[in-house]
Wavefront OBJ file of the C-alpha trace (Angstrom):
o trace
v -39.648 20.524 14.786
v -38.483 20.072 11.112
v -34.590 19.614 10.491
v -35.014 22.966 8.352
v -36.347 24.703 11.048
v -33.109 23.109 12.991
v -30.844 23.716 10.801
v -31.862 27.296 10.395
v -31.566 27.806 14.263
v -28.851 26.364 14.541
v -26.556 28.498 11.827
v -27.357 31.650 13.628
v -25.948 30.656 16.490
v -22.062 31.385 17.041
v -19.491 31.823 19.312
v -15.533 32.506 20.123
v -13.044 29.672 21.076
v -9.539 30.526 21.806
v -7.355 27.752 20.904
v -3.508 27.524 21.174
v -1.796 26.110 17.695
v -0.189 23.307 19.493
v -0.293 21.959 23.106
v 3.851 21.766 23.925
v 5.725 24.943 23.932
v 3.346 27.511 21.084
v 1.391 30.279 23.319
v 0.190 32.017 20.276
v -3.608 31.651 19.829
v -6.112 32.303 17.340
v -9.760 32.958 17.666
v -12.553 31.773 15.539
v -16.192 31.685 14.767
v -17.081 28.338 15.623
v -20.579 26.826 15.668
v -21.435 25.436 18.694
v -23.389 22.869 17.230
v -20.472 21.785 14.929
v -18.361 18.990 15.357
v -15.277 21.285 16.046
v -17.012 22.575 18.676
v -18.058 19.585 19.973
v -14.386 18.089 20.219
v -13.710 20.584 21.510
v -16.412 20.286 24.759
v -15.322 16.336 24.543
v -11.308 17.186 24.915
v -12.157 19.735 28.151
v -14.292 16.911 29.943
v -12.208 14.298 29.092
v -8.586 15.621 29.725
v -7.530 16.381 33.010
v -5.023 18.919 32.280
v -5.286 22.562 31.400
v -3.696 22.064 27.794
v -5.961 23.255 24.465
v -6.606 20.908 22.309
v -3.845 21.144 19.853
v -4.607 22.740 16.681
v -3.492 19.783 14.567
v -5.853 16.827 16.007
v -8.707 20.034 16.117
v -8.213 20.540 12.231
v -9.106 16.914 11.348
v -12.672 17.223 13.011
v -15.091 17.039 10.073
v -15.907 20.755 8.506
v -19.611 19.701 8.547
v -22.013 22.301 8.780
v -24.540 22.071 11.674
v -27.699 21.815 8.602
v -25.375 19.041 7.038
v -24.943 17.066 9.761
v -28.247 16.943 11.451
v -29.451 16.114 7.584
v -26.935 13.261 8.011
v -27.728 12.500 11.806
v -31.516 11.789 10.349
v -30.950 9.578 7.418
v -28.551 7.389 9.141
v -32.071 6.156 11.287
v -33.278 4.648 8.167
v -32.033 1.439 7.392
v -31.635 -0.317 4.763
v -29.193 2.671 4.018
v -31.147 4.928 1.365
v -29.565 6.763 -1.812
v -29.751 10.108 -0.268
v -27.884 9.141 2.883
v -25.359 7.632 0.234
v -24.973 11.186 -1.719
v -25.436 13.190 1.353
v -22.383 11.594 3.037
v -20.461 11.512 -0.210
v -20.738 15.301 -0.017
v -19.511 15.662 3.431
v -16.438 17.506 2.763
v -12.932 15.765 2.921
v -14.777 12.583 2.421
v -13.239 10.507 -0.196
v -16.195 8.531 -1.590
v -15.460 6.095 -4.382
v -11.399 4.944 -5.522
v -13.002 3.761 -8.346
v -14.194 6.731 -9.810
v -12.623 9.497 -11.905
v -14.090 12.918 -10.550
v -11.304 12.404 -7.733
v -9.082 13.249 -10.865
v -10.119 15.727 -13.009
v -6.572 15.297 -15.110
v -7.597 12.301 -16.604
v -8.358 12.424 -20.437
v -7.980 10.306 -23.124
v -5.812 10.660 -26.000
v -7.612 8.653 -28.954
v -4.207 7.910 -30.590
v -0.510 8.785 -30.578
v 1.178 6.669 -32.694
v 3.965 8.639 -34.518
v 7.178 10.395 -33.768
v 9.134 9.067 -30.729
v 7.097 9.888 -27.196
v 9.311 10.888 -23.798
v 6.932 11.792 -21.281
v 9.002 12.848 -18.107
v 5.804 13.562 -15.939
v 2.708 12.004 -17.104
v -0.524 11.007 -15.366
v -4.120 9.649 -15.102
v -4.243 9.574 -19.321
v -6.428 6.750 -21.454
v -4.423 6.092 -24.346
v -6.225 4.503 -26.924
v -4.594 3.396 -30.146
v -0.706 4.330 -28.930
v 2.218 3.579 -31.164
v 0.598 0.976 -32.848
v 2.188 -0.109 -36.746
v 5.557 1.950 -35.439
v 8.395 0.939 -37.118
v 11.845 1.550 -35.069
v 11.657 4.348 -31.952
v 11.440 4.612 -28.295
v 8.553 5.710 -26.128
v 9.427 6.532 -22.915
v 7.354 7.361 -19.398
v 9.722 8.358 -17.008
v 7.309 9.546 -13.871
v 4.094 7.991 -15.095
v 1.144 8.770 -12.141
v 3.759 8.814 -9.434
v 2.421 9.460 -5.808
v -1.573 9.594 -6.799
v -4.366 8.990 -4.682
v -6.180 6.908 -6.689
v -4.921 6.275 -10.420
v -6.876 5.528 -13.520
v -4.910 4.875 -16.668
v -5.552 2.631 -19.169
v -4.031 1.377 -22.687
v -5.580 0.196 -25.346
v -3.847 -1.219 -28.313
v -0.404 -0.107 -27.272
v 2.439 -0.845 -29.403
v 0.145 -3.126 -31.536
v 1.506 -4.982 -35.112
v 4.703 -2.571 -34.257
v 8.472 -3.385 -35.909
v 11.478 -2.771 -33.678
v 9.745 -0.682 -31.746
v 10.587 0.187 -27.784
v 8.408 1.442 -25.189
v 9.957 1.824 -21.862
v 8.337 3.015 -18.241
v 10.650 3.964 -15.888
v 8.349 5.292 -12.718
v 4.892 3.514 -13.209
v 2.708 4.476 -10.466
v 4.776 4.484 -7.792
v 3.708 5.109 -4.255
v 0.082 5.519 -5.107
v -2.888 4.870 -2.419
v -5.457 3.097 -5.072
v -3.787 1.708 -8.529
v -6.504 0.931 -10.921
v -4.422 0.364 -14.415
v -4.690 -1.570 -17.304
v -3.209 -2.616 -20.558
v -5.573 -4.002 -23.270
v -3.645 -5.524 -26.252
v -0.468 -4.884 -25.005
v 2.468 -5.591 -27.909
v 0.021 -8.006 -29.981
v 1.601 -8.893 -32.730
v 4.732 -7.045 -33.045
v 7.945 -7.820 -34.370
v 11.173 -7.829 -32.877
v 11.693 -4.464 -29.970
v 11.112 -4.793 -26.284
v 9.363 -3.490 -23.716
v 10.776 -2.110 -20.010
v 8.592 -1.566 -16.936
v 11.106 -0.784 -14.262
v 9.585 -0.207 -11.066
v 5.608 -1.058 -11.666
v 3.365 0.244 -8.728
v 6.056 -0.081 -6.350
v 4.721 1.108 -3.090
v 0.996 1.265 -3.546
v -1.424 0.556 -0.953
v -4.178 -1.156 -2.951
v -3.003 -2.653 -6.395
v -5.130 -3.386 -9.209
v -3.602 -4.119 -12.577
v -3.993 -5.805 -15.337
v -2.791 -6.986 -18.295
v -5.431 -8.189 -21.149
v -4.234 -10.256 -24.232
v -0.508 -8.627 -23.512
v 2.099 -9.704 -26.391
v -0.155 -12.042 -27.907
v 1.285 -13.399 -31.283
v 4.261 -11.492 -30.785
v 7.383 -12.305 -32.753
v 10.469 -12.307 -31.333
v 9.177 -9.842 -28.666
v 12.018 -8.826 -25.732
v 9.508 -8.133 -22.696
v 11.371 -7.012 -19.048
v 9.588 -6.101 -15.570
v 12.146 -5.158 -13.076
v 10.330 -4.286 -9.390
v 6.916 -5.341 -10.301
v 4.248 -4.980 -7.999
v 7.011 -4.926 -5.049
v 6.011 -3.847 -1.055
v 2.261 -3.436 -2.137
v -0.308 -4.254 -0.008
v -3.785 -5.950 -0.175
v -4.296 -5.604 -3.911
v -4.546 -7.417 -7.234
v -3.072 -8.011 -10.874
v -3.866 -10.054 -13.274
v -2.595 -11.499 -16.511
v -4.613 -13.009 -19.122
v -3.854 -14.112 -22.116
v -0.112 -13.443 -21.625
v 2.216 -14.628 -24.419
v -0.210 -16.386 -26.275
v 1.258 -18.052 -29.570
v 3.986 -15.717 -29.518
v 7.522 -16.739 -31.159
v 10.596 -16.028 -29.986
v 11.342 -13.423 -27.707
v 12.051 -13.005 -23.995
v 9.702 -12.367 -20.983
v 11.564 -11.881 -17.527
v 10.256 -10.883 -14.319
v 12.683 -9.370 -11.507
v 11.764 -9.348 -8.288
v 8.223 -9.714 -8.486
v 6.079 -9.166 -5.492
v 8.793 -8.469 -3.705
v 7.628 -8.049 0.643
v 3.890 -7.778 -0.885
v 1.235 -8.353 1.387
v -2.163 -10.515 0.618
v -1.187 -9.946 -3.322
v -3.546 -12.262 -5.403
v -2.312 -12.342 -8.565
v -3.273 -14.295 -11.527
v -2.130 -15.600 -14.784
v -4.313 -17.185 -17.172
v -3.111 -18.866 -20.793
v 0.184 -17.750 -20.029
v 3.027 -18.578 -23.109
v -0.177 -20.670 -24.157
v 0.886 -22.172 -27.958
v 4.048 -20.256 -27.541
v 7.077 -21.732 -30.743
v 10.602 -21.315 -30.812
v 13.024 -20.182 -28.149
v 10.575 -17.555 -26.108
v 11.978 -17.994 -22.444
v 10.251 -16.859 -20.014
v 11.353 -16.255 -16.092
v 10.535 -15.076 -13.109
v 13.154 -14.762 -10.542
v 12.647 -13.831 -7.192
v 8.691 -14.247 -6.729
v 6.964 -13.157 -3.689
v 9.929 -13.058 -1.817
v 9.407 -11.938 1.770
v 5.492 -12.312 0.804
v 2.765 -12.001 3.902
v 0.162 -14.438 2.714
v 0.656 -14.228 -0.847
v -1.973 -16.047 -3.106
v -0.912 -16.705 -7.064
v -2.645 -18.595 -9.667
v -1.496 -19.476 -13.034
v -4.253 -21.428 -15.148
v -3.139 -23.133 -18.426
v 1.048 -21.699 -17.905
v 2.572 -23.100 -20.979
v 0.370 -25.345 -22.534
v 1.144 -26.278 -25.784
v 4.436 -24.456 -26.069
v 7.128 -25.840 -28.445
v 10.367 -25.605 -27.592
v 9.755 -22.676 -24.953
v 11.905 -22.532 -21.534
v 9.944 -21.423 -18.362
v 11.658 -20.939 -15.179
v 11.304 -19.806 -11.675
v 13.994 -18.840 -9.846
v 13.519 -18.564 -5.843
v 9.909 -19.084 -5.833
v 7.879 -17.944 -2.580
v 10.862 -17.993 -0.585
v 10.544 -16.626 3.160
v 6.965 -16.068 1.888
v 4.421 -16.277 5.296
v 1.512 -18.654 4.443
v -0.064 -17.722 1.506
v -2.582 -19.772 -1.054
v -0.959 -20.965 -4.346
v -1.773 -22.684 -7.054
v -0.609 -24.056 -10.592
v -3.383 -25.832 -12.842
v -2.139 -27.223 -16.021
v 1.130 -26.159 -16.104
v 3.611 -26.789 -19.168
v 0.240 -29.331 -19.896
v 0.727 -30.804 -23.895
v 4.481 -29.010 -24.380
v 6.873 -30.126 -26.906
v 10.767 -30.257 -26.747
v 10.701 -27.575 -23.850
v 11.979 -27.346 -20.295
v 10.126 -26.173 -17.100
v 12.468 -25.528 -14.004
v 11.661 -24.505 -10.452
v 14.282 -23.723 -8.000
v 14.160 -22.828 -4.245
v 10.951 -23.422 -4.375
v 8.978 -22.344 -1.338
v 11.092 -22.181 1.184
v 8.376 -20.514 3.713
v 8.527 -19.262 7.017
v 5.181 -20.752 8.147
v 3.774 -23.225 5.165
v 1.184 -21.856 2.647
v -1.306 -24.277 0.763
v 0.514 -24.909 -3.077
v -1.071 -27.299 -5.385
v 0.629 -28.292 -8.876
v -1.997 -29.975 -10.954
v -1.352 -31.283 -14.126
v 1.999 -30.480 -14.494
v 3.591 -31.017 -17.859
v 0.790 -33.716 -18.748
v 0.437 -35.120 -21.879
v 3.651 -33.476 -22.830
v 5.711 -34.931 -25.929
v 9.431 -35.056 -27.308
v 11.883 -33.996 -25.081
v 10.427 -31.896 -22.682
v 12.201 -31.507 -19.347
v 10.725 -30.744 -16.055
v 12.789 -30.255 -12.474
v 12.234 -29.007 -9.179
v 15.339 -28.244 -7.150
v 15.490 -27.127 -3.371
v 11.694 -26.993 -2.504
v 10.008 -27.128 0.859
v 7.952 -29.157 3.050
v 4.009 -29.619 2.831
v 3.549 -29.599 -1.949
v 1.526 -31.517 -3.274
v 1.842 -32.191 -7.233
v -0.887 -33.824 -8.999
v -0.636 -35.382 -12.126
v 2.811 -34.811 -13.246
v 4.618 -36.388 -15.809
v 6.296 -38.844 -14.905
v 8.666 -38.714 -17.900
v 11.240 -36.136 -17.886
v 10.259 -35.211 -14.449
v 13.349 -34.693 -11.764
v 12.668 -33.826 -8.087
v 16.118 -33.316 -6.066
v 16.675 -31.516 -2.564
v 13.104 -31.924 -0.834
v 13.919 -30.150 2.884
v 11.576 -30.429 5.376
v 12.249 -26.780 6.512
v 12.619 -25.050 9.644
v 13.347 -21.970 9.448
v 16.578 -19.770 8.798
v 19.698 -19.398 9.940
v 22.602 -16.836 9.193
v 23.104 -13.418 7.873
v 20.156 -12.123 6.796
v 19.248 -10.562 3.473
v 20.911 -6.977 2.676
v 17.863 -5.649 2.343
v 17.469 -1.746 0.708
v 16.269 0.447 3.135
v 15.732 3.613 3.468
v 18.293 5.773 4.782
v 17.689 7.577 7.704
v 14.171 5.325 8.286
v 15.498 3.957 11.627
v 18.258 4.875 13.786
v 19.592 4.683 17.338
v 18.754 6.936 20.620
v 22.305 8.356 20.226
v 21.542 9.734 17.210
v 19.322 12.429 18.891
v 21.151 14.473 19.831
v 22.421 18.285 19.433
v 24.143 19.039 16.789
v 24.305 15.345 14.467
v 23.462 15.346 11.646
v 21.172 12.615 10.144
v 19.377 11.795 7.152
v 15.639 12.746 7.400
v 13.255 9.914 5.306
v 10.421 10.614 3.517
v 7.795 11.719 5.675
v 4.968 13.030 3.899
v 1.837 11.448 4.382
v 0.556 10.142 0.762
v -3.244 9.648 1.372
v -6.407 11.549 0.429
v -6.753 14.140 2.376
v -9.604 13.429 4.409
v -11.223 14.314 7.733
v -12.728 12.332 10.656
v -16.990 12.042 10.753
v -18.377 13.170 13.571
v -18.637 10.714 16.666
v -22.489 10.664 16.260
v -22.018 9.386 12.808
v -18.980 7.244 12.833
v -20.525 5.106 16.066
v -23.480 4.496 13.807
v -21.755 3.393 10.910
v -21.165 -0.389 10.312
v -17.406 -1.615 10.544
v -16.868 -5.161 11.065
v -16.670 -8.421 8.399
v -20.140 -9.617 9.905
v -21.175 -6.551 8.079
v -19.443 -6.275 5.514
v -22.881 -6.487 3.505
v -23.676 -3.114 5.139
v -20.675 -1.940 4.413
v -20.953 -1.990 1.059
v -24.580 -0.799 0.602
v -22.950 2.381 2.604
v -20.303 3.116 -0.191
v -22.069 1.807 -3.048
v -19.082 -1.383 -3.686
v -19.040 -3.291 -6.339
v -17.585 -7.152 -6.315
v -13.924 -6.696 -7.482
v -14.547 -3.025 -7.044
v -11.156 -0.478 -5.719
v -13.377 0.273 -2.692
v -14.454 -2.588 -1.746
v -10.395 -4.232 -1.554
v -10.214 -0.652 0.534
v -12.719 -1.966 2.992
v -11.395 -5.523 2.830
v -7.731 -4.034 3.372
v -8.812 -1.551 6.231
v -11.037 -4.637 8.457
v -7.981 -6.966 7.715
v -5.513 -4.634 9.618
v -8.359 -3.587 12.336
v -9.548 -6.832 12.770
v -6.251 -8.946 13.031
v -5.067 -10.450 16.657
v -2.840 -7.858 18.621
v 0.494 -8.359 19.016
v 2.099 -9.870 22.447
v 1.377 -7.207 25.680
v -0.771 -4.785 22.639
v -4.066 -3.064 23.127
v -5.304 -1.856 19.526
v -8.053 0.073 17.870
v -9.385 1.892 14.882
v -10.839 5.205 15.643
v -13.333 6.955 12.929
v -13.403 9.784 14.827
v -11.489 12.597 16.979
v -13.381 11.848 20.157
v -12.557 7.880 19.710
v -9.207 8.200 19.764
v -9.236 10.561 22.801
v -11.091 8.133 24.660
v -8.968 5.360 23.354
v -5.268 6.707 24.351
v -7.282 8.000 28.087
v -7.913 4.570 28.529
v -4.682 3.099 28.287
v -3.022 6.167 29.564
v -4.988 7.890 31.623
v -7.135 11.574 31.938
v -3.508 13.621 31.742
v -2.694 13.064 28.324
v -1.034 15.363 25.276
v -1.179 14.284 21.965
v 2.014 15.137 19.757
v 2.915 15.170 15.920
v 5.713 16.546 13.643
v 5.052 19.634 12.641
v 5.837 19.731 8.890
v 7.711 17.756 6.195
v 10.674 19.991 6.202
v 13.921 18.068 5.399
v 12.513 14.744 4.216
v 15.003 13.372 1.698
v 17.916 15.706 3.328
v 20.682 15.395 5.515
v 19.676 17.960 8.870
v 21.048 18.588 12.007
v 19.243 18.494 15.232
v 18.668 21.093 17.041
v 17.435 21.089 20.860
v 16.068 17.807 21.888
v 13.210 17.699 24.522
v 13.077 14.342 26.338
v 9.114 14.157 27.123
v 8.262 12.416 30.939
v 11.714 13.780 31.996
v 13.569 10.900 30.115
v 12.130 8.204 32.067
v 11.008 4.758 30.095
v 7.090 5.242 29.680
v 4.504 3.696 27.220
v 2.488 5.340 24.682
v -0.117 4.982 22.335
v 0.670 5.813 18.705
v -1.830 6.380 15.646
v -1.229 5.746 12.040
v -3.751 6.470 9.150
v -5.504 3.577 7.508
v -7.027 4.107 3.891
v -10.287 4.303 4.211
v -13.095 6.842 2.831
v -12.978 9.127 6.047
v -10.241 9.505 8.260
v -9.435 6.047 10.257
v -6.368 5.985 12.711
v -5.366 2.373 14.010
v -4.138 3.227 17.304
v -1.878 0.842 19.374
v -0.498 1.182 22.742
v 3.567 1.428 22.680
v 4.974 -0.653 26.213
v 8.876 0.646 27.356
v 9.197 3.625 24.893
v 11.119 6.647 25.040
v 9.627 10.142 23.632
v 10.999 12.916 22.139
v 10.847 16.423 20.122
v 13.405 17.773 18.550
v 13.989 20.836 16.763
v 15.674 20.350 12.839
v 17.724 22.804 11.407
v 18.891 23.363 8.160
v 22.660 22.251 7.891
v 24.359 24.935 6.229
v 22.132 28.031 7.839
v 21.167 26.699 11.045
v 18.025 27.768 11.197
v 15.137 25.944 12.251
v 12.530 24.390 10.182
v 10.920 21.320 11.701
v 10.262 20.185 15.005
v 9.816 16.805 14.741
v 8.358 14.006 16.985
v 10.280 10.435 17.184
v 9.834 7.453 19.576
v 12.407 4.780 20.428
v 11.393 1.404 21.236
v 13.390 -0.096 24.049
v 12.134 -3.511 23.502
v 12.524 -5.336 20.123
v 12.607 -8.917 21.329
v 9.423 -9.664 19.813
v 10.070 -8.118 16.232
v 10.885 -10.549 13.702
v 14.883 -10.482 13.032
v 14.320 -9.674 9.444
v 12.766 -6.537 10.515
v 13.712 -3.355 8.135
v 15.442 -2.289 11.271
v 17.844 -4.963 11.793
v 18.586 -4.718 8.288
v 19.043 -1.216 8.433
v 21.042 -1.520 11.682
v 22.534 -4.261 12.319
v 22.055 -6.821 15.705
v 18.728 -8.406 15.989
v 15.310 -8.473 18.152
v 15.588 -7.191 22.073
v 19.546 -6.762 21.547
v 19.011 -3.055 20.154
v 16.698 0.090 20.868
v 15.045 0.828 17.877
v 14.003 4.960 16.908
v 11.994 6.559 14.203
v 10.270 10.262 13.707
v 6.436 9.823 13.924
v 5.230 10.648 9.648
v 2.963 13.544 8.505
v -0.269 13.274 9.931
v 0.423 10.169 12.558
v 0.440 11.297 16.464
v 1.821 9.791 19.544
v -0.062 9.933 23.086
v 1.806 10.383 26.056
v 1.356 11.341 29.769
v 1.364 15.081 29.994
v 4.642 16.650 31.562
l 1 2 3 4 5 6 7 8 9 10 11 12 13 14 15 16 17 18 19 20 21 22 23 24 25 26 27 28 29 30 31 32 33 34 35 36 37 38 39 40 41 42 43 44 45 46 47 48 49 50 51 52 53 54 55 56 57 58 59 60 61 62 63 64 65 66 67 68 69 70 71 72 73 74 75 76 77 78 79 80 81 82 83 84 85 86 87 88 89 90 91 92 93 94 95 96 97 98 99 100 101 102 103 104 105 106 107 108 109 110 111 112 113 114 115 116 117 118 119 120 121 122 123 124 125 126 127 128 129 130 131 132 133 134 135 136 137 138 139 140 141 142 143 144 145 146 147 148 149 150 151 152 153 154 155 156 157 158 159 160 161 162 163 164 165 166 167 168 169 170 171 172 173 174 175 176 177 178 179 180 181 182 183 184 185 186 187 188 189 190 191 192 193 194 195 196 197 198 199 200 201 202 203 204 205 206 207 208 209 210 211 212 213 214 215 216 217 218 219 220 221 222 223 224 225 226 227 228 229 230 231 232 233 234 235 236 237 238 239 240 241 242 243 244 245 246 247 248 249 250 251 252 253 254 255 256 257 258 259 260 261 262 263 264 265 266 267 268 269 270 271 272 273 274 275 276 277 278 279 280 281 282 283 284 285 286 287 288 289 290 291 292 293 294 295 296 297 298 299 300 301 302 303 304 305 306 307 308 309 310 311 312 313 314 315 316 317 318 319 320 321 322 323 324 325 326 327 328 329 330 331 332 333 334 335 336 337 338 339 340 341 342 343 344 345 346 347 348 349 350 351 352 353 354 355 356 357 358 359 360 361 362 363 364 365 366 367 368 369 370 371 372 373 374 375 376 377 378 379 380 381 382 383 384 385 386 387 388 389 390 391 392 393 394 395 396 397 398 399 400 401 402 403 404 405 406 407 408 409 410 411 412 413 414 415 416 417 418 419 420 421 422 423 424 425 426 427 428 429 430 431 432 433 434 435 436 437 438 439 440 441 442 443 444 445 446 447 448 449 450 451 452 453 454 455 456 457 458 459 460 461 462 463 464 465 466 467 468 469 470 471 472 473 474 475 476 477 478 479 480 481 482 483 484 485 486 487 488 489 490 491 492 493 494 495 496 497 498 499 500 501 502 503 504 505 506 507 508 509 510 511 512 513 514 515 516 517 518 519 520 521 522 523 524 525 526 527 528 529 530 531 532 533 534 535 536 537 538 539 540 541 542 543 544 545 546 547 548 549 550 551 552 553 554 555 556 557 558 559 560 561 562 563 564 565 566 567 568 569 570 571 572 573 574 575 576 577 578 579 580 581 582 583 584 585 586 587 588 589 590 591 592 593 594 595 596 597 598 599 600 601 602 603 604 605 606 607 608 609 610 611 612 613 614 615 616 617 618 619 620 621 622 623 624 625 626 627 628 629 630
C-alpha cells in the first residue's frame, strides 16, 4: 500500500475525545476532532494504559504533543528507515510544525534587515532588534548613539556591525541592554571604533543571561587614539557558548579598555583573544577585573596579549577565582613590551584546579617593564617568563573557602521558605516566563529513532544539517553535556523527546498513579502577590517527585530528574490590591539541601547553608512536576 494511499485513509478518519483542561480541581471539558492516527491521539491511548488512575490527561502536557498530521508523519515515519539520513527527511522534519530547525538561520526572524548606513544625527534606539548595520556612525564628529533594549529576550539573535563608529572624533556609542536573556546569541562587530579619536564606548550588560553565546569582536578599536572603551556585565551567567576577540586594540594609543565582571557564573564559556593591545603606545590601560568568577569549567585563551606594547598597563584583577576546573591558557603574553607593567592578582583561586599555562610571558621584553603575580593558586605552570622584572609573591596551595560568602544579587522572590506559603502573605513573584522557542515534542515513533548520544554526534549533525562552529551544533553540544553528565548523589535522570517518554519515565520512579502538575500562567511575575488558598498535595506528608525542565534543543526536550524528601504544593495568587485570583501556581520545597553547594543562589538569597534550611521555589512556565496522585 503506498503512503498516499495511507495517508489519504487515514485523514478521513476522525473521532471525539473529551478531555478535562487540567487534571487537579478544572471539570470543564472540551471536545475535539482528533485523528486517531495522530500523535495527540496516540498520547492520549499511551496516558489511559499507562496511568492507573481515572484522571484525563491534562490539557497542558496534551498540547505539547506534536500537531503532525497523520500524511506528515507516516511521510516522516518512512524516511527515517533510510539511513544515511537523506535531504528530504532533513526538509520534511524541518517542516514539522513547532520544530525549530536551524539557530543559525534568519527565517526564524523575519525582523532582521539591514540598514546600509546611519551615520549622522545622534541615534537613541530604546527598543531595537535583529538589524545589520553596515557603515554606522562612521567619520562622526561629537554625539551619542545609544541602544537601550537592543534584541532583548530573542530566540535566536542575528545582528551584526560593520564599520561602526569608524575614523570617528569624540564620538560615543553606548548599549545599555545588549541581548539580554536570549536562547541563541549570534552577534558580531566588524571594525569596531578603528581608528577613532578620543570618545568612548559603553556596553553595560552584554548577553547577560543567554543560553548559547556567540560573539565576536573583529579588528575592534584597532589604531584607535585615545579611545575610552568600558564593558560592564559582559557575557555574565551564560551558558555553553563562545566569544571571541581578534585583533583587539591593535596599535592603538592612549585610551582605556576595562572589563567588569566578565564571565561572571558562566558555564563552559570558551572565549578567546587574539593580538590583543598588540603594538599598543602610550598610556592605553587595559583591565579586566573580576574574570570568570564563579566559572563552571571555563576555558580562555589569549594569543599574542600585549606584544609589543610601549608603555601600556595590563591588569587582571581576581582572575578565575572560585572558577570549577576549566582549561586556560596565555601564549605570548606582554612578549617584546617596552617600559610597561603586567599585573595579575588573585589569580586562580579555584574550587577544584583547572589546567592554566603562561607561555612566554613578557619575553624578550625591554626597558622597564614590570611583571607581578600576587595571591595565585596551586597547580600554574609559567613557561618562559622573564626573569627580569618578574615578581611572584603569595603562592597558596589552596583548599577551599572559608567565611561569609559572596553577597551575591539574586533575584527577589526566586527562593523562599515553606512559611512563606501561606494564606494571605504576600511575596514577590520572579520571573517566570519560559524564554525558549516555542516548540513541541516529536512523536515517540520518531524521537526513539532519532540519534542522541556523543558516540553519534556525527549523526547528529547530518540530522540538522550542523556546521563546525555552527549555533546548532554548540545547541547539540550544550543539550548532550547536560543529558549526558553523572547524576547527582541518590538522582535518577533523563531527557525525554517525547510526551510518552516522560510518562514512562516519572511511572517508573513513581509508580502507575501519577498526576503531572504545572503553573498555570505567568500572572504576577515581577510583582508583589498574595497567596491565596494553598493545597498541600499527598496530604502534606514528605514525598519525592520527579520534576522536568526544558532543554534547548530543536524539538521539545525535558531533562527530567527524580526529587527525594520534597514537599508539593498549589496555590492560588491573587492580585494584592483586588484580591482576585489570577494564577495558580505550582512550587516544591526541598527538605534536604545538604548536598547543594553552600554558595548556592539559595543560601545567598537566604541565608544558613546546605541541609540546615528547606529550600522552595514555584515550578517556571512550561516545566511540570510528577507526583503520586491524591
Amino acid at each position: 500500500m503506498s503512503i498516499h494511499f495511507i495517508c489519504l485513509f487515514l485523514s478521513l478518519s476522525y473521532f471525539h475525545v473529551s478531555l478535562a483542561t487540567n487534571g487537579i480541581h478544572q471539570t470543564e471539558h472540551y471536545s475535539k476532532q482528533i485523528n486517531p492516527f495522530s500523535p495527540k491521539a496516540s498520547l492520549i491511548r499511551y496516558w489511559n494504559t499507562h496511568v492507573s488512575n481515572k484522571h484525563p490527561i491534562p490539557h497542558f502536557l496534551l498540547s505539547k504533543a506534536s500537531p503532525l498530521t497523520p500524511q506528515h508523519y507516516a511521510i516522516l515515519n518512512n524516511l527515517i528507515t533510510h539511513k544515511p539520513f537523506s535531504p528530504q527527511f532533513h526538509n520534511s522534519l524541518c517542516s514539522t510544525p513547532n520544530f525549530y530547525c536551524s539557530f543559525d538561520d534568519t527565517l526564524h526572524n523575519p525582523t532582521t534587515t539591514t540598514t546600509t548606513t546611519m551615520t549622522k544625527g545622534d541615534a537613541n534606539f530604546a527598543l531595537y532588534s535583529n538589524k545589520r548595520f553596515a557603515n554606522y556612525g562612521s567619520s562622526r564628529v561629537g554625539g551619542v548613539d545609544s541602544f537601550k533594549n537592543y534584541s532583548d529576550g530573542l530566540n535566536t539573535n542575528n545582528d551584526s556591525f560593520k564599520k561602526y563608529s569608524t575614523t570617528s572624533t569624540r564620538h560615543g556609542g553606548e548599549f545599555k541592554n545588549y541581548a539580554e536573556n536570549g536562547n541563541v546569541a549570534n552577534t558580531n562587530f566588524t571594525s569596531y571604533g578603528s581608528g577613532a579619536n578620543s570618545g568612548s564606548g559603553d556596553f553595560d550588560n552584554y548577553d547577560k543571561l543567554v543560553n548559547v553565546p556567540n560573539l565576536g569582536f573583529t579588528t575592534y578599536d584597532s589604531a584607535a587614539n585615545n579611545h575610552k572603551l568600558s564593558f560592564s556585565s559582559y557575557g555574565n551567567e551564560t551558558n555553553s557558548g563562545t566569544q571571541s576577540f581578534a585583533s583587539y586594540g591593535k596599535r592603538v594609543r592612549g585610551g582605556t579598555s576595562d572589563f567588569n565582571n566578565y564571565a561572571d557564573s558562566s558555564n563552559i564559556l570558551q572565549s578567546q583573544f587574539t593580538s590583543y593591545g598588540e603594538l599598543g603606545a602610550g598610556t592605553n590601560n587595559d583591565s579586566f577585573k573580576s574574570y570568570s568568577f564563579n566559572g563552571n569549567n571555563p576555558r580562555a585563551s589569549f594569543k599574542t596579549y600585549g606584544a609589543g606594547s610601549v608603555a601600556g598597563t595590563d591588569s587582571f584583577v581576581s582572575y578565575r577565582n572560585r572558577a570549577n576546573v576549566g582549561d586556560d591558557s596565555f601564549q605570548s603574553y606582554a612578549a617584546k613590551s617596552n617600559s610597561g607593567a603586567a599585573t595579575f592578582a588573585n589569580y586562580g583561586q579555584s574550587f577544584n584546579v583547572g589546567n592554566d599555562t603562561f607561555t612566554e610571558y613578557g619575553k624578550g621584553s625591554s626597558g622597564r617593564t614590570s611583571f607581578g603575580f600576587k595571591s595565585y593558586g596551586l597547580g600554574r605552570a609559567f613557561k618562559e617568563y622573564t626573569k627580569q622584572g618578574a615578581s611572584f609573591s603569595e603562592y597558596h596551595n589552596f583548599s577551599g573557602f572559608s567565611g561569609k560568602a559572596v553577597n551575591k544579587w539574586v533575584e527577589p522572590g526566586k527562593y523562599f521558605r515553606e512559611s512563606m506559603l501561606k494564606e494571605g502573605n504576600v511575596v514577590t513573584m520572579p520571573d517566570i516566563r519560559d524564554k525558549m522557542p516555542a516548540r513541541s515534542f516529536l512523536p515517540l515513533a520518531i524521537s526513539s529513532k532519532l540519534p542522541f548520544s556523543s558516540s553519534r554526534m556525527r549523526e547528529m549533525k547530518e540530522v540538522f544539517h550542523a556546521r563546525e562552529g555552527s549555533a546548532i551544533e554548540r545547541v547539540i553540544v550544550n543539550a548532550l553535556g547536560e543529558c549526558e553528565r553523572e547524576p547527582s548523589r541518590g538522582e535518577t535522570k533523563r531527557c525525554v523527546g517525547s510526551a510518552e517518554g516522560m510518562i514512562e519515565f516519572a511511572v517508573s520512579v513513581l509508580g502507575a498513579n501519577v498526576m503531572v502538575r504545572a503553573t498555570e500562567n505567568v500572572n504576577g511575575w515581577g510583582t508583589s502577590v498574595m497567596i491565596g488558598r494553598v493545597y498541600a498535595m499527598d496530604g502534606g506528608k514528605v514525598t519525592k517527585s520527579v520534576s522536568c525542565h526544558q532543554s534547548l534543543y530543536p524539538y521539545l526536550l525535558y531533562y527530567c530528574h527524580s526529587v527525594p524528601e520534597v514537599r508539593v504544593y498549589e496555590a492560588d495568587i491573587l492580585d494584592v490590591e483586588t484580591k482576585v485570583k489570577i494564577n495558580h501556581g505550582v512550587a516544591i520545597c526541598h527538605l534536604d539541601t545538604s548536598s547543594w553547594g553552600k554558595e548556592h543562589g539559595a543560601f545567598l538569597a537566604l541565608g544558613s547553608g546546605p541541609g540546615k534550611i528547606e529550600v522552595c521555589h514555584w515550578i517556571f512556565q512550561n516545566d511540570m512536576t510528577w507526583t503520586t496522585a491524591n
